[in-house]
N, C-alpha and C positions, 0 to 999 in steps of 0.2 A: 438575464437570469430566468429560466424559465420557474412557469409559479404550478406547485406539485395541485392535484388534485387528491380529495381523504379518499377515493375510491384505487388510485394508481397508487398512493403512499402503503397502501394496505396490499395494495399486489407485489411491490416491487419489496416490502418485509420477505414476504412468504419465500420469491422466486429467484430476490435479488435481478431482478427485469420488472421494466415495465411494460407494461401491454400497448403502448404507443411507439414505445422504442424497439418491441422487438415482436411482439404477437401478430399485430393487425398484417405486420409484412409478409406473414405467411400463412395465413388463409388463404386458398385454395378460393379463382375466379369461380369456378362452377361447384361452389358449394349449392346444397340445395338447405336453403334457408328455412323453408317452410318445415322441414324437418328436424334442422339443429334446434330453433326454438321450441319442438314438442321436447326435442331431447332435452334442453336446458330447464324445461317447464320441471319435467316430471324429476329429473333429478334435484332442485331445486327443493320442491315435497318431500320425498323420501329423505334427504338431509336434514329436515327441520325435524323430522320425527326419529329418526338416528345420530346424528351429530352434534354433539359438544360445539355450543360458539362461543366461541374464543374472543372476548371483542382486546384487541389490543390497541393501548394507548400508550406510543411512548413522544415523551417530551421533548418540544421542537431543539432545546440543549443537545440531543444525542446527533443531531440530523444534521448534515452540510448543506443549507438552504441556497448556498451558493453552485450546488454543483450541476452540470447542465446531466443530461440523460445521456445512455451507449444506444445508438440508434442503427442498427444495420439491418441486412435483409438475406436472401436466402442464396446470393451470390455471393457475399461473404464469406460464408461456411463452403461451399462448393468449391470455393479457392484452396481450401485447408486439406481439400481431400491427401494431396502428394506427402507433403505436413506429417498428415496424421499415420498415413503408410510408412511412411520415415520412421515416426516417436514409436510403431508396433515393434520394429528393428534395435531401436536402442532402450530397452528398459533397463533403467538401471539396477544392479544388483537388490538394493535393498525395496524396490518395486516388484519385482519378481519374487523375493521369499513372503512380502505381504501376502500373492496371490496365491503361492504355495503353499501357503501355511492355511488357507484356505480352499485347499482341496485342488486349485484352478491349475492345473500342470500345462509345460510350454506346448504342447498340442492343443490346449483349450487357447491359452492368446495368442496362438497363430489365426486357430480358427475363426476367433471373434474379433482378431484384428485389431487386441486390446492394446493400446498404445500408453508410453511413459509422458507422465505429463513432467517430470526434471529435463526431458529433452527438447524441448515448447520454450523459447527464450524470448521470442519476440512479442514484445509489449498487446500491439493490435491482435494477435491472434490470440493472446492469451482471453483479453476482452470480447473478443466473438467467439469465443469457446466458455466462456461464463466462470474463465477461471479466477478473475479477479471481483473484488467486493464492488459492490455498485459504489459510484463515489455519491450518492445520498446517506450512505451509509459508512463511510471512510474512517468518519472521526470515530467510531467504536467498533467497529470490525477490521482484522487482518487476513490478508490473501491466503495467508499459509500455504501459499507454493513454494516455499522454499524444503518444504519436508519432505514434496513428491507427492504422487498420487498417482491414478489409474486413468484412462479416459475410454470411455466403452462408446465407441462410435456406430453410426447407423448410418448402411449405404444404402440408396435406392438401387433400381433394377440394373441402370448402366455403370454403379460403381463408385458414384458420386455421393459425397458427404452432404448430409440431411441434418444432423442433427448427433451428438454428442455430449455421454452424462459422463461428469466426472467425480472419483471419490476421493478426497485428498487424504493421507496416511499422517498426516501430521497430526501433533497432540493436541487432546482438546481445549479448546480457546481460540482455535481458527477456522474459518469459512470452509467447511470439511464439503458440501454436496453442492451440485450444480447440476442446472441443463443448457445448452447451449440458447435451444428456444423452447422454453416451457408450454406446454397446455395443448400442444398441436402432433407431434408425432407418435405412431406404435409401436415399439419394435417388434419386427421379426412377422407383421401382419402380410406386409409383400411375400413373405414368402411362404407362408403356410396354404396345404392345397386341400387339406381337409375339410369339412363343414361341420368336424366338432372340436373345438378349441376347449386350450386351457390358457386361465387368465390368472400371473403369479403380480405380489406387488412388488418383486425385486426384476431387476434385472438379470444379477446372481441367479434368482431362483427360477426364471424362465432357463438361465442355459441349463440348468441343472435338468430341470422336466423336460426340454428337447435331449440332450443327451439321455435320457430314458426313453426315447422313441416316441416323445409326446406334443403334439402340436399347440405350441407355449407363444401368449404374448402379453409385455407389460408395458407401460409407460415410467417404470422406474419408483414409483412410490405408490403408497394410498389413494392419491388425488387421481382423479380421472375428471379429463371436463368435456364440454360436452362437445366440442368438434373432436377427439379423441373418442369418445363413446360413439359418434355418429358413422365414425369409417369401421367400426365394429359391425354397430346395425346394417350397415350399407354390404358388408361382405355376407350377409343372410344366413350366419351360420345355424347350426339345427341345432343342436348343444353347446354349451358352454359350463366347462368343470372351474371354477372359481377356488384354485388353493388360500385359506387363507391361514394368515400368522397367526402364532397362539401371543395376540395382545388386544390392548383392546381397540384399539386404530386398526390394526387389521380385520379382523372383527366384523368392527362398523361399517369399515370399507366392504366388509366380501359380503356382507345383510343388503348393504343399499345395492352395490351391482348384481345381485340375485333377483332382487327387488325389480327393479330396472329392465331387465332382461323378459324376465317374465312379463311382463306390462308390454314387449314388444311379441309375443308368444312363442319367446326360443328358452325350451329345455334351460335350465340351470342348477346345478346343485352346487354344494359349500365341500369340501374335504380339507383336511389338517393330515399333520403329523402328531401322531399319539406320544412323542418322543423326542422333539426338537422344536425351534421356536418357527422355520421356514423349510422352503423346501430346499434351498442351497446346503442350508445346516445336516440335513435329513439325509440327501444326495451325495453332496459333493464332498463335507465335510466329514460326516458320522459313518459314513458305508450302508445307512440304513435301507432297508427293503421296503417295496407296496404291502407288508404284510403289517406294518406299523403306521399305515396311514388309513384314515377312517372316511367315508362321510358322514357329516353332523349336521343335526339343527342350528342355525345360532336363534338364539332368543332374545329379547330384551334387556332379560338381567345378565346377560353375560358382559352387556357391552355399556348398560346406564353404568355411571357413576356420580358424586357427588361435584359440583362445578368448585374449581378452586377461587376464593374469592382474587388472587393473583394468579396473575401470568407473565413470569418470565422469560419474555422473547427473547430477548439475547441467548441467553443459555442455551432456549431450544436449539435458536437460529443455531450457532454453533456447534451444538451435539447431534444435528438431525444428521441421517444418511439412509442409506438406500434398505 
C-alpha cells in the first residue's frame, strides 16, 4: 500500500493526480531550472499577498488509504490520439446541444477537435484522460461519466495528443473537471506567431478571443504554475492582454499574472467585459462587441474578502469547472 504524503494528499484534492503519478513524468529534460525556480519564487510572493489560503482538512474516514496511485506518462496519452479523433466524430446528440446551447456550433468542434467523452468506453483510457475519480478519493466521489461530457484536446505540432481537458455535463454531485496532466501544458501557445498574446482563464474563452482574430492562450482555469508560466516567459512576448472574469478568482488570478509579468518587463494590462462574466459568455454566447469590453485596474479591494472560517472541498471539488 503505498503511504500518501500531506504535500501529494493536498495536490491530488485540487487535481485529482498526483504529482508523482502523473506530473514529474512530464517535465521537459531541458528545462532550464535556474529559471523555473525565479518563476516559482516570485509567484509564490505575489500569492501570499493576493490569494486566499484555503488550508484543507479532510478526515482520513473520507480517503481510501488502501488505494495505490494512476501512474502513466506521456506515451500514454500519445496513444489516445486515434481515440480521440474517433470520440470528435461521434458526439452524442445531447453533447452536441450542450455545446450549442453555448454558442460552440459544429464548425467550432470540427475545428477544436472537440471530442464526446460517452464515446470513451474503455476503462484505461478513461483513467489517462483524467476521466475517472482518483481512487484516493473513490469512497466520496463519482465518475459522472455516465452523463457525457466534452473533451477539449491539445495536439502538438505533428498532431499527437499532449494533453486533454474534460467538462462533464452531468448534474451536480459529480466529478464535473479534469486535466489529463495538470500543471504542465498551454493551449494553443505552439501556435501563436504573434509577440502580443492574450491570456483567458477558460478554454471556452481563448476559442472565443482566437475566433476574434486574437492571439489567445489558457491553461483551462485560474491556476497557472510555474513550468506553465515559464514556456510563456521563454516565448518573449512584448505584451500580454490578461482578460479576466468579473469574480473574484478571476480577479486574483489576472492581478497576480499582471503582476508577474511585469517583474519579467513584458507590457501587461487587465481587460473585462462590462456585460458578461467571461469572454466565452461575451463572444460566443451573448453576440456582444469590443465596444463593451474595457481595460481596468484591479485593486485590492476588488479581490480581499473575509476568509471563511470552513471550507467545503467536496462541494467545491464537485461544482468546480472550467
Amino acid at each position: 500500500m503505498k503511504k500518501w504524503r500531506t504535500d501529494e494528499l493536498a495536490f491530488i484534492l485540487y487535481n485529482n493526480r498526483s504529482v508523482d503519478g502523473v506530473v514529474k513524468n512530464f517535465i521537459q529534460e531541458d528545462t532550464n531550472w535556474e529559471l523555473l525556480d525565479d518563476v516559482e519564487s516570485k509567484i509564490e510572493w505575489l500569492q501570499q499577498i493576493y490569494q486566499e489560503d484555503k488550508y484543507i482538512e479532510v478526515e482520513n474516514k473520507y480517503l481510501n488509504q488502501n488505494a495505490d496511485d494512476i501512474v502513466y506518462n506521456a506515451t500514454d496519452i500519445d496513444l489516445l490520439t486515434d481515440l480521440i479523433l474517433e470520440a470528435n466524430l461521434n458526439i452524442s446528440d445531447l453533447e452536441r446541444a450542450w455545446l450549442n446551447n453555448r454558442g460552440i456550433n459544429d464548425e467550432l468542434i470540427a475545428k477544436w477537435k472537440l471530442a464526446g467523452l460517452s464515446y470513451i468506453k474503455d476503462q484505461k483510457a478513461l483513467e489517462v484522460l483524467n476521466c475517472t475519480v482518483h481512487p484516493l478519493l473513490s469512497d466520496v466521489l463519482e465518475d459522472g461519466i455516465e452523463g457525457g461530457g466534452i473533451l477539449i484536446p491539445l495536439f502538438n505540432r505533428e498532431g499527437r495528443l499532449v494533453n486533454c481537458a474534460i467538462r462533464k455535463i452531468s448534474d451536480i454531485g459529480k466529478l464535473k473537471y479534469g486535466l489529463a496532466c495538470p500543471d504542465i501544458s498551454v493551449w494553443n501557445l505552439d501556435c501563436v506567431k504573434s509577440n502580443e498574446l492574450f491570456i483567458t482563464e477558460g478554454l471556452f474563452d481563448m476559442m472565443a478571443l482566437i475566433q476574434e482574430g486574437k492571439e489567445a492562450i489558457s491553461v483551462s482555469s485560474a491556476m497557472w504554475s510555474g513550468p506553465q508560466l515559464l514556456k510563456v516567459i521563454e516565448y518573449l512576448p512584448k505584451k500580454i492582454t490578461i482578460w479576466a472574469d468579473n469574480d473574484k478568482a478571476g480577479l486574483r488570478c489576472a492581478k497576480v499574472l499582471q503582476r508577474f509579468f511585469r517583474m519579467y518587463g513584458i507590457e501587461a494590462i487587465t481587460i473585462h467585459s462590462k456585460l458578461a462574466k467571461d469572454a466565452s459568455e461575451h463572444f460566443t454566447e451573448r453576440g456582444l462587441s469590443w465596444g463593451d469590453v474595457e481595460e481596468f485596474d484591479i485593486t485590492k479591494d476588488m479581490i480581499d474578502s473575509e476568509l471563511e472560517s470552513t471550507f467545503d472541498f467536496f462541494k467545491y471539488i464537485k461544482e468546480r469547472k472550467f
